[in-house]
C-alpha positions in Angstrom: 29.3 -42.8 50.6 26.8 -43.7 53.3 23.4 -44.6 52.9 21.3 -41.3 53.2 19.4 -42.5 55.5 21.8 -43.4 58.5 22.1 -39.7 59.1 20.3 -36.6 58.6 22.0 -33.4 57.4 22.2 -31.0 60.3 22.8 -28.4 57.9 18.9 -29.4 55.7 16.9 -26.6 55.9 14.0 -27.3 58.2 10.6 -27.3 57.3 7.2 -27.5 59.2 5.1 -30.9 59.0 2.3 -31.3 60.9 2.4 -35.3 62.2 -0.8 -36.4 64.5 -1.9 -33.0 65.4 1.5 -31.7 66.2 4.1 -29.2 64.7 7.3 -30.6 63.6 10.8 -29.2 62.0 12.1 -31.9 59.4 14.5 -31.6 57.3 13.7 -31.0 53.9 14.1 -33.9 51.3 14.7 -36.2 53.7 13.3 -39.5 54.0 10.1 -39.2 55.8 10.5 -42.4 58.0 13.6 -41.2 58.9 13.1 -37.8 59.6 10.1 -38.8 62.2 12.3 -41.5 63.9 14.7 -38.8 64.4 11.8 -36.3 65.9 11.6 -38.7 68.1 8.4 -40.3 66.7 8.4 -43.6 67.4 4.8 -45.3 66.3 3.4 -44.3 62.9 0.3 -46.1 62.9 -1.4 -48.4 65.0 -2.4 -52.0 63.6 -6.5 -52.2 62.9 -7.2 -55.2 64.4 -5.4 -55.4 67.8 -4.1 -51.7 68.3 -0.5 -52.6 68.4 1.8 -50.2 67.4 3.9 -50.1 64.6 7.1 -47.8 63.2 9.4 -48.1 59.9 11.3 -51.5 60.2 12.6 -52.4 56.6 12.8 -49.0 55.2 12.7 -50.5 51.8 9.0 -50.2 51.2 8.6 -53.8 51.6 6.7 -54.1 55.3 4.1 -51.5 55.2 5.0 -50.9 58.8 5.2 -46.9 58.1 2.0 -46.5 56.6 0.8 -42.7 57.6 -2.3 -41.1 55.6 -1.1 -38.0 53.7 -3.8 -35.8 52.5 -6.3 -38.5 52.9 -4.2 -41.2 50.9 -2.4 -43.9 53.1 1.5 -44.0 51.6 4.1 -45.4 53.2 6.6 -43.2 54.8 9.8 -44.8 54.0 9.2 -44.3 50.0 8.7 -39.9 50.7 10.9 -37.0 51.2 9.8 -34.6 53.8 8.2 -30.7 51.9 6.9 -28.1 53.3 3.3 -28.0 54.9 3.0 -32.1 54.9 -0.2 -32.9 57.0 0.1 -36.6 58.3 -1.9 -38.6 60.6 -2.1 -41.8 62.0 -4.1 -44.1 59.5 -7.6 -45.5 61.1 -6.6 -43.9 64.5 -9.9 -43.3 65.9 -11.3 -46.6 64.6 -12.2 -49.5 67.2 -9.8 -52.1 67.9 -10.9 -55.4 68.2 -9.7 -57.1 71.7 -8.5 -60.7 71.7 
């Protein structure tokens, strides 16, 4: 059995998420990491102290790479399953950066 999340069920039903502003169809119970990487999202959240960006790396919960705020509450995307009506955004996007 493969690891659940090296591919996405093409048969999931798809559900809407709203990610940064925008409308996306994910697949239901799926890793939510994994089902924005394969959106084609490829930075979750931007670091607060130089801007860089980031995106799921260890997919274990063990980085904090994937950290999105959900509902006000930053979580890390790698430890949810995609439901219906999800409204994520980019944590501290908006926030300064400080320039080295």
């Amino acid at each position: 059995m493969k690891p659940a999340f090296l591919e996405l069920d093409p048969a999931a039903v798809r559900v809407p998420v709203r990610f940064a502003g925008e409308t996306l169809m994910l697949p239901e119970g799926a890793n939510l990491a994994t089902a924005l990487l394969a959106a084609g999202v490829t930075v979750l959240r931007h670091t607060p102290v130089s801007g860089a960006p980031r995106a799921p790396y260890c997919m274990m919960g063990a980085c904090f790479d994937c950290l999105v705020e959900v509902e006000g509450v930053v979580r890390q995307a790698c430890m949810m399953e995609v439901v219906e009506g999800l409204e994520i955004a980019r944590p501290h996007e908006g926030d300064a950066h400080d320039t080295l």
